[in-house]
Jmol script that loads the backbone (N, CA, C; Angstrom):
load data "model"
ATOM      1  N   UNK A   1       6.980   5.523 -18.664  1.00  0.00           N
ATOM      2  CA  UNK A   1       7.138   4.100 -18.934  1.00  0.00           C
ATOM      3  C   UNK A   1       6.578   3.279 -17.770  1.00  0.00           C
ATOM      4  N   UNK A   2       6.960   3.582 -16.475  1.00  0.00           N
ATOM      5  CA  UNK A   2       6.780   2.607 -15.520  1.00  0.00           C
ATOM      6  C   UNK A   2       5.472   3.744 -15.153  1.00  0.00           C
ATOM      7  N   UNK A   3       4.273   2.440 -14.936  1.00  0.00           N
ATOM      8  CA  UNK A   3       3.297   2.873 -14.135  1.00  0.00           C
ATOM      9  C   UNK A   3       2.407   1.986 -13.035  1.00  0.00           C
ATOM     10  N   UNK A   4       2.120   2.798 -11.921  1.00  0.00           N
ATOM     11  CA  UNK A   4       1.364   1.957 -11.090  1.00  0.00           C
ATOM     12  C   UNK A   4       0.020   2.391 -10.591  1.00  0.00           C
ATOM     13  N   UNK A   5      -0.274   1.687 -10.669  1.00  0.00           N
ATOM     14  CA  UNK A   5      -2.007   1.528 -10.100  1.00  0.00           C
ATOM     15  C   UNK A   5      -2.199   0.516  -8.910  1.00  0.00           C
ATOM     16  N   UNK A   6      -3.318   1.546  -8.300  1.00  0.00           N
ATOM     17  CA  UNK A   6      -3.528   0.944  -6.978  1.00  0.00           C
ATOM     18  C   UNK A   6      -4.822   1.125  -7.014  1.00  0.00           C
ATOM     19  N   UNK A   7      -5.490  -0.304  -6.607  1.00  0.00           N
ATOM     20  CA  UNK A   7      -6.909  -0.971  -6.530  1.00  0.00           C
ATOM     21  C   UNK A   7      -7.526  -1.561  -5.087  1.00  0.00           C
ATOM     22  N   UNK A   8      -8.216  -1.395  -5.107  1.00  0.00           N
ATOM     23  CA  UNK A   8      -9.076  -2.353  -4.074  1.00  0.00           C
ATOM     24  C   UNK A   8      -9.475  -1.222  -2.998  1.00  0.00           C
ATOM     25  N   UNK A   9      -9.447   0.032  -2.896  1.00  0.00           N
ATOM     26  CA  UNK A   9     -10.054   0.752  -2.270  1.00  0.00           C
ATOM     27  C   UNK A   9     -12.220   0.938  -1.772  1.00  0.00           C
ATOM     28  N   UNK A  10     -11.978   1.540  -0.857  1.00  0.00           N
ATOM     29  CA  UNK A  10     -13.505   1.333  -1.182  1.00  0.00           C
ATOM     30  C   UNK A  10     -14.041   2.297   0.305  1.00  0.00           C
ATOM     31  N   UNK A  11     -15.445   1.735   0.545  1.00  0.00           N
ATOM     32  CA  UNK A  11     -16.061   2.631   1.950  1.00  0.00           C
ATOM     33  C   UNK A  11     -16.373   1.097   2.491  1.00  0.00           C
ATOM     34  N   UNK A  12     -15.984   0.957   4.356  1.00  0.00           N
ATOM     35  CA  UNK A  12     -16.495  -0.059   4.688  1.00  0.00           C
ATOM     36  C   UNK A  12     -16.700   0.531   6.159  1.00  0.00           C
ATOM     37  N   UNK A  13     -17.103   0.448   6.871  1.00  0.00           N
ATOM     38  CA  UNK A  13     -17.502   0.361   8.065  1.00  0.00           C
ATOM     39  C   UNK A  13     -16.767   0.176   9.133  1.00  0.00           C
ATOM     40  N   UNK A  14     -16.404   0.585  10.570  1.00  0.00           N
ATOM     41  CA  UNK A  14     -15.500   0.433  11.097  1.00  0.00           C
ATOM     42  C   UNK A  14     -15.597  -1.017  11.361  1.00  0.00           C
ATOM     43  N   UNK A  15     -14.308  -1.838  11.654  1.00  0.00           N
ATOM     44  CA  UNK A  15     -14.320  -3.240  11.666  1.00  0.00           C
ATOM     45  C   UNK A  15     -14.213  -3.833  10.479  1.00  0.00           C
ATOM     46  N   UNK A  16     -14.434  -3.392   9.174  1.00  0.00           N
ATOM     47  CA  UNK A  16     -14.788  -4.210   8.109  1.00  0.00           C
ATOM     48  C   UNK A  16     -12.865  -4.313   7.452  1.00  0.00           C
ATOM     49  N   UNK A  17     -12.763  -5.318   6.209  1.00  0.00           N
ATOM     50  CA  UNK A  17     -11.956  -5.259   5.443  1.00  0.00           C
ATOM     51  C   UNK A  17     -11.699  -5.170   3.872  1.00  0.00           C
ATOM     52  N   UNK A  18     -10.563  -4.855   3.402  1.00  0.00           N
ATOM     53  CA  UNK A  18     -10.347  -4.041   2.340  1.00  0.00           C
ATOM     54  C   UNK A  18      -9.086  -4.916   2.079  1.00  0.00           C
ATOM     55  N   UNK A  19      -8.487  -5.125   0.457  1.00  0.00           N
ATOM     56  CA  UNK A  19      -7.595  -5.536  -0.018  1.00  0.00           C
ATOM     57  C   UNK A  19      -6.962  -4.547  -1.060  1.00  0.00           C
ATOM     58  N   UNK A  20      -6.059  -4.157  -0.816  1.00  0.00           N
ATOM     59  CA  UNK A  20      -5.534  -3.428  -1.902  1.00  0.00           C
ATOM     60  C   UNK A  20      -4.591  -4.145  -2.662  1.00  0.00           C
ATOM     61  N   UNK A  21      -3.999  -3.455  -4.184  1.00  0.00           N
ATOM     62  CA  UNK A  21      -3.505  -4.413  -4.820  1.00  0.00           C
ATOM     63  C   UNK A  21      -2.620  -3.340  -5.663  1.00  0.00           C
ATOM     64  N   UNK A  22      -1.392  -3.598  -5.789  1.00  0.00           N
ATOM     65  CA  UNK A  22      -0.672  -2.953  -6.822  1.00  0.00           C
ATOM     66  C   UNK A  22      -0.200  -3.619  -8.066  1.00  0.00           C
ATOM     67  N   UNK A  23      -0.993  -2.893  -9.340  1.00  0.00           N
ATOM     68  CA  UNK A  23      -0.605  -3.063 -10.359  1.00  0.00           C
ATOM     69  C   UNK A  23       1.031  -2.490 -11.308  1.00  0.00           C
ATOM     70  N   UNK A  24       1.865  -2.855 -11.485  1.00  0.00           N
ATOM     71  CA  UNK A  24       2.881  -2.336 -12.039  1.00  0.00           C
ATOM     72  C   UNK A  24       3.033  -2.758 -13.377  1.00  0.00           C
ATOM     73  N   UNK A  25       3.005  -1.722 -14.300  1.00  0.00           N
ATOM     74  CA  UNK A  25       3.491  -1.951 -15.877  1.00  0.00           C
ATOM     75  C   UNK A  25       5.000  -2.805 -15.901  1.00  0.00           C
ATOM     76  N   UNK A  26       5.872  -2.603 -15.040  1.00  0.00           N
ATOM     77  CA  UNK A  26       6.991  -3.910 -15.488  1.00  0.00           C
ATOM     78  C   UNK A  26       7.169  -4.410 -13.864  1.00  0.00           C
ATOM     79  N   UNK A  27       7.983  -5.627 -13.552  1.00  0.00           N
ATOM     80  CA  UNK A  27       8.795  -6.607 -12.827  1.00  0.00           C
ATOM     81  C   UNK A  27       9.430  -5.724 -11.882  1.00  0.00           C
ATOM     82  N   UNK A  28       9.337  -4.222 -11.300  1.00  0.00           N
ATOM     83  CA  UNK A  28       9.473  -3.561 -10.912  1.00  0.00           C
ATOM     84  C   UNK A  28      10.161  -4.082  -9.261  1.00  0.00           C
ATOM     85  N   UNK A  29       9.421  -5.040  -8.745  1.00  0.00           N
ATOM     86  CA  UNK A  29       9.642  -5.718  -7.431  1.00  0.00           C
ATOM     87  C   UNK A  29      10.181  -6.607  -7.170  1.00  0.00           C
ATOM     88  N   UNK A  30      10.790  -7.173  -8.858  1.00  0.00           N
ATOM     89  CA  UNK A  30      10.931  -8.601  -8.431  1.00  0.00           C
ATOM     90  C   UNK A  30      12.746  -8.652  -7.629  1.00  0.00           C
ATOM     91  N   UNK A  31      13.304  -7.214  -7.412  1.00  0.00           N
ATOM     92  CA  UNK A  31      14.507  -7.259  -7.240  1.00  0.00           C
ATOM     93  C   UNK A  31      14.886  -5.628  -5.831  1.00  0.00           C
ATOM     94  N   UNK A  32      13.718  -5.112  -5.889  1.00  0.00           N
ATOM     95  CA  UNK A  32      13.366  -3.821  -5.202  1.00  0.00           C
ATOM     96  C   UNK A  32      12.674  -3.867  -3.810  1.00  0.00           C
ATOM     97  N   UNK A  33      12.701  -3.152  -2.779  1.00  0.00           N
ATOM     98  CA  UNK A  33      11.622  -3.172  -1.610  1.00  0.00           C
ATOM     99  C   UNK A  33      10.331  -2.363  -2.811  1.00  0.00           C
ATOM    100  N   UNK A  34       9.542  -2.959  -1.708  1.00  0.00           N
ATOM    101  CA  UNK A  34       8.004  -1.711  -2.129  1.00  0.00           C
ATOM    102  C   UNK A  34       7.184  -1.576  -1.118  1.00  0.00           C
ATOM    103  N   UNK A  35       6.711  -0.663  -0.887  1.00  0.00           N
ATOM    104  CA  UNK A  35       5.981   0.137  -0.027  1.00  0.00           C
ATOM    105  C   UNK A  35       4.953   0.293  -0.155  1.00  0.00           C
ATOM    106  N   UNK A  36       3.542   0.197   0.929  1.00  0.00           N
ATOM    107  CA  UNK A  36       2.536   0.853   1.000  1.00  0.00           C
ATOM    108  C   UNK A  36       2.308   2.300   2.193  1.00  0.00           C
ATOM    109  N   UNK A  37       1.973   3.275   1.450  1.00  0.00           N
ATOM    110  CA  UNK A  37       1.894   4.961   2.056  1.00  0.00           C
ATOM    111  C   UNK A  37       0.552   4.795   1.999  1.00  0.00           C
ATOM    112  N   UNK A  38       0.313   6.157   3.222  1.00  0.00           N
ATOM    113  CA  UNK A  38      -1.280   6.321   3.329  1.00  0.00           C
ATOM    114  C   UNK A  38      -0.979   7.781   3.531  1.00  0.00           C
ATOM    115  N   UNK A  39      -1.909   8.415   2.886  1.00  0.00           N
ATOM    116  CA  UNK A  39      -1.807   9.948   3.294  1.00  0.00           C
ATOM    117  C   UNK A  39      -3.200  10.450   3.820  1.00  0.00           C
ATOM    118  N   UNK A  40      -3.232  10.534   5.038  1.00  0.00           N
ATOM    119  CA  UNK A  40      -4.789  11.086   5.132  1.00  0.00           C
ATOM    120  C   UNK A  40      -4.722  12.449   5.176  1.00  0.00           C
ATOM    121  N   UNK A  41      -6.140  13.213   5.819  1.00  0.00           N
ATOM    122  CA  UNK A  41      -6.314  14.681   5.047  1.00  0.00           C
ATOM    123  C   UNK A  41      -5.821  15.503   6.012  1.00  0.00           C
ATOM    124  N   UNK A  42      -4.941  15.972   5.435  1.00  0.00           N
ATOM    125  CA  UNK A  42      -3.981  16.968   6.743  1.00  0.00           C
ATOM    126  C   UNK A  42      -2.592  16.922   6.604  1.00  0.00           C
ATOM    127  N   UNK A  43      -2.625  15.656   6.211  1.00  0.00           N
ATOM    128  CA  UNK A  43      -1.131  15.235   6.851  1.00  0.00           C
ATOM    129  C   UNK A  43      -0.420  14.691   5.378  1.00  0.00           C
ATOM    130  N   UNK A  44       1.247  13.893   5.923  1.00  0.00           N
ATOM    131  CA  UNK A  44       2.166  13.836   4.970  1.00  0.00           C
ATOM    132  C   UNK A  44       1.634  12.735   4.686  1.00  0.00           C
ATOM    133  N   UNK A  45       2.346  12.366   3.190  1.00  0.00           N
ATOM    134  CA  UNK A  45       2.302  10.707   3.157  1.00  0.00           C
ATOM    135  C   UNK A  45       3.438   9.587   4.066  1.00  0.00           C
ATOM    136  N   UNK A  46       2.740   9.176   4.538  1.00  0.00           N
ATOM    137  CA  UNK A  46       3.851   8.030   5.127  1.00  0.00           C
ATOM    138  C   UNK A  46       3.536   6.079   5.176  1.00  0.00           C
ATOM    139  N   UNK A  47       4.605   5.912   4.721  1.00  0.00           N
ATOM    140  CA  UNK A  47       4.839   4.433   5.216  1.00  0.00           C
ATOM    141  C   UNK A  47       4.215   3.460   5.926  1.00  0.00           C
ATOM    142  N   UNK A  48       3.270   3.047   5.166  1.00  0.00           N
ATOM    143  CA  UNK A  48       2.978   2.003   6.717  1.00  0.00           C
ATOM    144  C   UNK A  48       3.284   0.414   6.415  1.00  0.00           C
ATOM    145  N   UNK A  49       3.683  -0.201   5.386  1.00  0.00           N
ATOM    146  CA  UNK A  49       4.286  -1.306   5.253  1.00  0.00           C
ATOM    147  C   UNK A  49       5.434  -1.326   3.855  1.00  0.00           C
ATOM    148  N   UNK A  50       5.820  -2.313   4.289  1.00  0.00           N
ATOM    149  CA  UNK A  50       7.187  -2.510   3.590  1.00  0.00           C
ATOM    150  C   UNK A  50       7.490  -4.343   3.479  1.00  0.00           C
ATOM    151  N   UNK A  51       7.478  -4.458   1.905  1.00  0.00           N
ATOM    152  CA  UNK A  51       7.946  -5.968   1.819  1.00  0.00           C
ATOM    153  C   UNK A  51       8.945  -5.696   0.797  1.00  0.00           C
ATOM    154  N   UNK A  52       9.812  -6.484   1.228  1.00  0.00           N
ATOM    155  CA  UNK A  52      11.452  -6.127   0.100  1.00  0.00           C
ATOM    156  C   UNK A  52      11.534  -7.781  -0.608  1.00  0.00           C
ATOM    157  N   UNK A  53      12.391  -7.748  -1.500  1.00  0.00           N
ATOM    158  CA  UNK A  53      11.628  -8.649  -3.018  1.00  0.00           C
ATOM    159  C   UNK A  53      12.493 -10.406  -2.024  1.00  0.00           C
ATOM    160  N   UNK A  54      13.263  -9.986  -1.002  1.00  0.00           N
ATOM    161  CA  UNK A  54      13.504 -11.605  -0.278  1.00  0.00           C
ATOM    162  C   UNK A  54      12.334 -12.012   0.369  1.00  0.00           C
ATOM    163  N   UNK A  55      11.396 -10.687   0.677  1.00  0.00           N
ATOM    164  CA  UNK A  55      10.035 -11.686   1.554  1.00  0.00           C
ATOM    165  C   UNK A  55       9.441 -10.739   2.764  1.00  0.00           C
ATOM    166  N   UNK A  56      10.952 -10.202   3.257  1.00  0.00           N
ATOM    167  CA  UNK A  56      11.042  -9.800   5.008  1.00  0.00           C
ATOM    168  C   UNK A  56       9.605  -8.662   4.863  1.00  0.00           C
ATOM    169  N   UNK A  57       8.716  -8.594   5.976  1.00  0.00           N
ATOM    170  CA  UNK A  57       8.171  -7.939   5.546  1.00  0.00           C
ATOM    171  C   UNK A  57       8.192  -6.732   6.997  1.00  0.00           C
ATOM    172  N   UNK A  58       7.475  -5.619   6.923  1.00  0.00           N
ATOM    173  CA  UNK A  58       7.610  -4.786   8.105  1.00  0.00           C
ATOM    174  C   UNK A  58       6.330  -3.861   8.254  1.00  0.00           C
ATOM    175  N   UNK A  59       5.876  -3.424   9.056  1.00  0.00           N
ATOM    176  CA  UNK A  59       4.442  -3.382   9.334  1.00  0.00           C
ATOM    177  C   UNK A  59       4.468  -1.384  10.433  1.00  0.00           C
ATOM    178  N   UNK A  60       4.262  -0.735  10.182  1.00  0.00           N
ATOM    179  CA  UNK A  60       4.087   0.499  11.178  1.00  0.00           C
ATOM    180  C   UNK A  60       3.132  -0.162  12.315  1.00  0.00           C
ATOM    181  N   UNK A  61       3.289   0.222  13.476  1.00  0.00           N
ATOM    182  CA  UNK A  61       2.821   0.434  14.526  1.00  0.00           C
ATOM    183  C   UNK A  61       1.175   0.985  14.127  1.00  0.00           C
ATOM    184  N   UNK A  62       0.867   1.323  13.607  1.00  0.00           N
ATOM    185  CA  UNK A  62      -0.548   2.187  13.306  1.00  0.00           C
ATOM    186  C   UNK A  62      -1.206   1.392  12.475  1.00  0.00           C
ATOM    187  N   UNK A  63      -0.736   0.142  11.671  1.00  0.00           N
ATOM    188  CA  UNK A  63      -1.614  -1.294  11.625  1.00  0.00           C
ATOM    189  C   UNK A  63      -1.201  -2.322  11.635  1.00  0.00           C
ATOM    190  N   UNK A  64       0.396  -2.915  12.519  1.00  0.00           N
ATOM    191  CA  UNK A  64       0.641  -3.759  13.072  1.00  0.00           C
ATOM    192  C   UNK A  64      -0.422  -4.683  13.504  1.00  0.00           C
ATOM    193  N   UNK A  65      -0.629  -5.687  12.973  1.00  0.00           N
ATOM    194  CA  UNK A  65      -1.586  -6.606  13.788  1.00  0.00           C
ATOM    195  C   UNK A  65      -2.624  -6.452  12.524  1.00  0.00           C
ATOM    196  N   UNK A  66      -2.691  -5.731  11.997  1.00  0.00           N
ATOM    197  CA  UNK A  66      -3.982  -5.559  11.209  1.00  0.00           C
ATOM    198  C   UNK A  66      -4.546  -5.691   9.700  1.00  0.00           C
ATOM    199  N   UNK A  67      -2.936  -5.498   9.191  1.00  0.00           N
ATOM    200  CA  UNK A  67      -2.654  -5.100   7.814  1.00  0.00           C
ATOM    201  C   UNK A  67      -1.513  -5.757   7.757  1.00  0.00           C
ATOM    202  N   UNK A  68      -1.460  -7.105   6.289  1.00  0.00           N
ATOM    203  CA  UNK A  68      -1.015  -8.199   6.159  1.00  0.00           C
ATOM    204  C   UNK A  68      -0.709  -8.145   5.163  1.00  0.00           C
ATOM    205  N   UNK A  69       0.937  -8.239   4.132  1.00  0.00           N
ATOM    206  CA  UNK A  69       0.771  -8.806   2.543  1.00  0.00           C
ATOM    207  C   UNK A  69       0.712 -10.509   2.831  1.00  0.00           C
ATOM    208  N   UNK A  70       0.076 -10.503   1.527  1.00  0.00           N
ATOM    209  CA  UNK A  70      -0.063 -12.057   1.065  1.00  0.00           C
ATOM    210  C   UNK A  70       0.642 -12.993   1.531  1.00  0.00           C
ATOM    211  N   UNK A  71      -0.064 -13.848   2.441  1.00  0.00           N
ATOM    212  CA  UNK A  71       0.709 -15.288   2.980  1.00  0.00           C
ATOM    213  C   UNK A  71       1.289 -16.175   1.832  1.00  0.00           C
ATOM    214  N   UNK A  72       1.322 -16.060   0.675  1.00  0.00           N
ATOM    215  CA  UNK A  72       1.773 -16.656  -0.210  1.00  0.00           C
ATOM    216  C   UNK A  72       2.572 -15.911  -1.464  1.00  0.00           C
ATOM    217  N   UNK A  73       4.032 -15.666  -0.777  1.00  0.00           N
ATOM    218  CA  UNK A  73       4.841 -15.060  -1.440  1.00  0.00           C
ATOM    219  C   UNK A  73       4.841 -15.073  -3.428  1.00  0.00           C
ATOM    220  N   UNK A  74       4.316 -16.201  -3.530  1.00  0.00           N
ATOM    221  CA  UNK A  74       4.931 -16.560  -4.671  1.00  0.00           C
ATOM    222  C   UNK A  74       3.557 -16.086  -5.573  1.00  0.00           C
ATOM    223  N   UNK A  75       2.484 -15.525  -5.133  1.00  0.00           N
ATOM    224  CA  UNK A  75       0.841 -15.519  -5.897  1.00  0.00           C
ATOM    225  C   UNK A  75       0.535 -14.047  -4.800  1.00  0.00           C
ATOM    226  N   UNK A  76       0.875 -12.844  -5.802  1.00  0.00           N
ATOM    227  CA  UNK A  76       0.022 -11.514  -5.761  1.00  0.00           C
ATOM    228  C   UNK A  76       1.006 -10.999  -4.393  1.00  0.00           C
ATOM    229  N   UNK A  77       2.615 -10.823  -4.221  1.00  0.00           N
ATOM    230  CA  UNK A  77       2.757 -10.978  -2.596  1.00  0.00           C
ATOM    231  C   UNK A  77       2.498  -9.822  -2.358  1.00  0.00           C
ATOM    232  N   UNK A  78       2.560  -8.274  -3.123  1.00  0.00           N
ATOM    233  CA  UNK A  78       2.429  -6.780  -3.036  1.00  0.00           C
ATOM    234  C   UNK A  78       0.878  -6.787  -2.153  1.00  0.00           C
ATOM    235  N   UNK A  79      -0.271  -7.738  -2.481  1.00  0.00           N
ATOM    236  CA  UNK A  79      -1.607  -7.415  -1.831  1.00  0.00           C
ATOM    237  C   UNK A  79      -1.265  -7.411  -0.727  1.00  0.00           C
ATOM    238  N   UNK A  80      -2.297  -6.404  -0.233  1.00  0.00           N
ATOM    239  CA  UNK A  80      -2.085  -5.659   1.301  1.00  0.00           C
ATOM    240  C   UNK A  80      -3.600  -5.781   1.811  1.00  0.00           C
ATOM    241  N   UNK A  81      -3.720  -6.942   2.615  1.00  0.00           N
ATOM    242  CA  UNK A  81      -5.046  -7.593   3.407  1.00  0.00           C
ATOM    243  C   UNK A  81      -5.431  -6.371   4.673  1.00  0.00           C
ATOM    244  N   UNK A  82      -6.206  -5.714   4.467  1.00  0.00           N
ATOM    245  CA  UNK A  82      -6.563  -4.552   5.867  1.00  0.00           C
ATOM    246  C   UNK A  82      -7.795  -5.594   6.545  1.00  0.00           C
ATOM    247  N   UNK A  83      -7.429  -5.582   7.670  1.00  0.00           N
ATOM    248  CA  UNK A  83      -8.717  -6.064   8.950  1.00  0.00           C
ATOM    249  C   UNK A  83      -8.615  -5.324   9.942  1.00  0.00           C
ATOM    250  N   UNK A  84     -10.022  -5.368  10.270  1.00  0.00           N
ATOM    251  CA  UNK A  84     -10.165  -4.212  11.549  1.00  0.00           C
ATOM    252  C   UNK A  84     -10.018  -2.875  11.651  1.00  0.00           C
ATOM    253  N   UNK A  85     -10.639  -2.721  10.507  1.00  0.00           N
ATOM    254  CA  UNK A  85     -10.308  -1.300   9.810  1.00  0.00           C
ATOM    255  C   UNK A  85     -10.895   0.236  10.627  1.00  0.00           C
ATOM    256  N   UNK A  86     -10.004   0.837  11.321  1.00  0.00           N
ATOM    257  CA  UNK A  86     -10.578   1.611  11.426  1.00  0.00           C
ATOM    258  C   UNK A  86     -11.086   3.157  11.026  1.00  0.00           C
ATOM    259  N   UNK A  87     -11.317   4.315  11.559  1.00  0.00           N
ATOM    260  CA  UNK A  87     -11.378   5.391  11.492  1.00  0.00           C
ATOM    261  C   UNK A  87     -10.545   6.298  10.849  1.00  0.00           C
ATOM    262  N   UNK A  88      -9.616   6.319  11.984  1.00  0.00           N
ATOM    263  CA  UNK A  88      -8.555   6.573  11.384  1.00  0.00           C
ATOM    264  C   UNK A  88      -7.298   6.130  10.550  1.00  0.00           C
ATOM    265  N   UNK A  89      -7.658   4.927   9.712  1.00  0.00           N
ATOM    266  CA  UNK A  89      -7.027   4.334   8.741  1.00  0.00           C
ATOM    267  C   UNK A  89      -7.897   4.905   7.126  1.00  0.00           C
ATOM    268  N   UNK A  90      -8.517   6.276   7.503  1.00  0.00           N
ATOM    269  CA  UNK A  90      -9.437   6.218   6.169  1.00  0.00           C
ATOM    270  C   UNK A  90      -7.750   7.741   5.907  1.00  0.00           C
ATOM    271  N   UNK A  91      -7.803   7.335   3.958  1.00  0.00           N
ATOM    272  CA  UNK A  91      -6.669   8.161   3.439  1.00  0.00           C
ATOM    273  C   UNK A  91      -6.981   7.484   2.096  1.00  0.00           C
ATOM    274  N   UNK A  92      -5.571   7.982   1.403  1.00  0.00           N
ATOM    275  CA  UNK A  92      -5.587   7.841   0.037  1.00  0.00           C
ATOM    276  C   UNK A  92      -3.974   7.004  -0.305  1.00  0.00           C
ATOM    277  N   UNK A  93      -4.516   5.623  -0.570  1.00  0.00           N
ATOM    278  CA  UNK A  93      -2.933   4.667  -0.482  1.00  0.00           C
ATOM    279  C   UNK A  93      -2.396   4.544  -1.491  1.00  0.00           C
ATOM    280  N   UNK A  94      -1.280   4.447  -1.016  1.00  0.00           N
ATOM    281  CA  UNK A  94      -0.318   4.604  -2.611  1.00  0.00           C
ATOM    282  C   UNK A  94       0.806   3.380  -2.511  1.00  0.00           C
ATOM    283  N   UNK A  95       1.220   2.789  -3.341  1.00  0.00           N
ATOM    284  CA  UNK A  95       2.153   1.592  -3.774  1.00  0.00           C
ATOM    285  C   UNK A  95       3.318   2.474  -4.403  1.00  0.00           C
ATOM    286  N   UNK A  96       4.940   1.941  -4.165  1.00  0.00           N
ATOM    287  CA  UNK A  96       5.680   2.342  -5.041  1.00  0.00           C
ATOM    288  C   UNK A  96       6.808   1.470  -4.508  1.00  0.00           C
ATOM    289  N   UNK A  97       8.045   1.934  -5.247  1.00  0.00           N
ATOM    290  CA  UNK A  97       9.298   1.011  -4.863  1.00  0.00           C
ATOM    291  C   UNK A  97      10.029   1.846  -3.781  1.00  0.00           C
ATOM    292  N   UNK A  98      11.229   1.268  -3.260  1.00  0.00           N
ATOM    293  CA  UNK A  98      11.550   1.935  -1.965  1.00  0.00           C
ATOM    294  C   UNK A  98      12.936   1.659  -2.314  1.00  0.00           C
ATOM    295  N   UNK A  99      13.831   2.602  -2.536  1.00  0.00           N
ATOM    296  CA  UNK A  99      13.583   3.940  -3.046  1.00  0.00           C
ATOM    297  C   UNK A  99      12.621   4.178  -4.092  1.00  0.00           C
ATOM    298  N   UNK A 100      11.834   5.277  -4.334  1.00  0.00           N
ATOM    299  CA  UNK A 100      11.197   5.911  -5.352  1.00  0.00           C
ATOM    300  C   UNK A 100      11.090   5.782  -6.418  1.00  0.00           C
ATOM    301  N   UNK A 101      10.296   5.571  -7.313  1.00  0.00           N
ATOM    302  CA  UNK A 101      10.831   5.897  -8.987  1.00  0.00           C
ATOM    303  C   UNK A 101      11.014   7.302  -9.137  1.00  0.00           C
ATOM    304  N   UNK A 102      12.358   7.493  -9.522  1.00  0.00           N
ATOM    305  CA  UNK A 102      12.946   9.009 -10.337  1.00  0.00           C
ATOM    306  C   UNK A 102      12.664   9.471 -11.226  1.00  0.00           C
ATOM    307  N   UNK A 103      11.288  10.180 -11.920  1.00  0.00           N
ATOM    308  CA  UNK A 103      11.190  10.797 -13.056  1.00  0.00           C
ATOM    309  C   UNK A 103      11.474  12.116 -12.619  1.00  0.00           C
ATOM    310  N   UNK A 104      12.684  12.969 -13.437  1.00  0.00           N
ATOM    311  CA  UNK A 104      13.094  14.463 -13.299  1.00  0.00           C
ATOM    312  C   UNK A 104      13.284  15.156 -11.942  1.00  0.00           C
ATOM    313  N   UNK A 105      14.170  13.884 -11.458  1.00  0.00           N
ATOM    314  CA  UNK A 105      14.352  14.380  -9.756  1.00  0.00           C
ATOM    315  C   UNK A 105      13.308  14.446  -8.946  1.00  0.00           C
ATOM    316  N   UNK A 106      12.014  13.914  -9.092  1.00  0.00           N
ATOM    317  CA  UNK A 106      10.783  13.645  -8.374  1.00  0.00           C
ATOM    318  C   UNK A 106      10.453  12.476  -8.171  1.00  0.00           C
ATOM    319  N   UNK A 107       9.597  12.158  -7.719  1.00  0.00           N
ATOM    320  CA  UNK A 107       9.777  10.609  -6.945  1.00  0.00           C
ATOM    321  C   UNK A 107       7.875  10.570  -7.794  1.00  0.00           C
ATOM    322  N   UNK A 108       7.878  10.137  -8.613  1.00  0.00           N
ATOM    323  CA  UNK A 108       6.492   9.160  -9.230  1.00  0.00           C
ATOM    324  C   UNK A 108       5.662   8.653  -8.477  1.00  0.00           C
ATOM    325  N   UNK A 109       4.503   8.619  -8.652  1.00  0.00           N
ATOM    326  CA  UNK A 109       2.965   8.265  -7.809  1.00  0.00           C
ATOM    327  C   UNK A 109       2.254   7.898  -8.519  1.00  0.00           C
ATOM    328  N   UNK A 110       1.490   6.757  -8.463  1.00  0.00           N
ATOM    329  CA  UNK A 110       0.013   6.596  -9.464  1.00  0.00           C
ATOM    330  C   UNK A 110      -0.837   7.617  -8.185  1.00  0.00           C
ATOM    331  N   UNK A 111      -2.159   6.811  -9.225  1.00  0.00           N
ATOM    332  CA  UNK A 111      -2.989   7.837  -8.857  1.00  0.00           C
ATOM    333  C   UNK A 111      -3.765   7.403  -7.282  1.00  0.00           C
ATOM    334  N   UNK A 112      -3.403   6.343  -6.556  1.00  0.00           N
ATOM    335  CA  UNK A 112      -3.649   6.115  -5.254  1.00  0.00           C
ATOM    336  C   UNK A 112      -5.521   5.428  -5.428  1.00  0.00           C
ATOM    337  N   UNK A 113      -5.497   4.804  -3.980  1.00  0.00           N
ATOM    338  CA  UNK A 113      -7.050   4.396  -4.018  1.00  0.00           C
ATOM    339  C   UNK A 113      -7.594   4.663  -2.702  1.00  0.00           C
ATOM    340  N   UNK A 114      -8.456   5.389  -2.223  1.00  0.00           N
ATOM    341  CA  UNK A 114      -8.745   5.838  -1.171  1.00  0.00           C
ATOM    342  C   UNK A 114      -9.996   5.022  -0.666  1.00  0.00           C
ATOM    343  N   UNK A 115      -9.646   4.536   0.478  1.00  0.00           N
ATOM    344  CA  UNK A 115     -10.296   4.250   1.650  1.00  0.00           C
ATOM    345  C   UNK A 115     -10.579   4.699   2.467  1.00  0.00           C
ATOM    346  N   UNK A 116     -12.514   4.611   2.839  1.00  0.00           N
ATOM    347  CA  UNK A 116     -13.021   5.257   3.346  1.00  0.00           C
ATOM    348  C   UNK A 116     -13.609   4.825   4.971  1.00  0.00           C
ATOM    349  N   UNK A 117     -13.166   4.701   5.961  1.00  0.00           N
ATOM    350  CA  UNK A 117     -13.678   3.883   7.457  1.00  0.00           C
ATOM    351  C   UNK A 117     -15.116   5.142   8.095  1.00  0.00           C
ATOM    352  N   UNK A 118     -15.833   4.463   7.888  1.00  0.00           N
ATOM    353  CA  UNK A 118     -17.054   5.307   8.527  1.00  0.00           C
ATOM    354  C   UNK A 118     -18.168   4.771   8.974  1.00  0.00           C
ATOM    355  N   UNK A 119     -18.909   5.260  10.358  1.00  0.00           N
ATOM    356  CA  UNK A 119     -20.480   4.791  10.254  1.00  0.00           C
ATOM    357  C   UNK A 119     -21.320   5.141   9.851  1.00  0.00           C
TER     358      UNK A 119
END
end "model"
wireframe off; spacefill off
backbone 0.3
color backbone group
């Protein structure tokens, strides 16, 4: 029933920027935290921002400063503005609610949009 999609991925150059965007089949946020994860190749998925449905928003250390949701809460606030993109910010990002969606004791994933930082 509930599905999400995540857009705005792409290849840009170190320095360049990228907008990602989560699509959700229902209102999923309007009462939930939600999360943006990055999993690059090797490693786990983890957390790197967090906006919960009052506004507060929270940022990892690894793009603090860099990676922004929408200055305008009320129009698209889930978009996640990347600047200064680097190297090691290239992975495969994923949107969801925080806690998880529960299908069969597993925690649900769309299919992610991967960003690529390279020269």
């Amino acid at each position: 029933q509930v599905q999400l999609v995540e857009s705005g991925g792409g290849w840009v150059q170190p320095g360049g920027s990228l907008t990602l965007s989560c699509a959700a089949s229902e209102n999923i946020f309007e009462s939930v935290t939600m999360g943006w994860y990055r999993q690059v190749p090797g490693k786990a998925r983890e957390l790197i921002a967090r906006l919960t449905s009052g506004g507060l928003k929270w940022y990892d250390d690894s793009v603090k400063g860099r990676f922004t949701f929408s200055r305008d809460a009320a129009k698209n606030p889930t978009n996640l503005k990347m600047n200064s993109l680097k190297a090691e910010d290239t992975g495969v990002y994923f949107c969801n609610t925080i806690p998880g969606i529960m299908i069969s004791s597993r925690t649900y994933w769309g299919q992610g949009t991967q960003v690529t930082v390279s020269s």
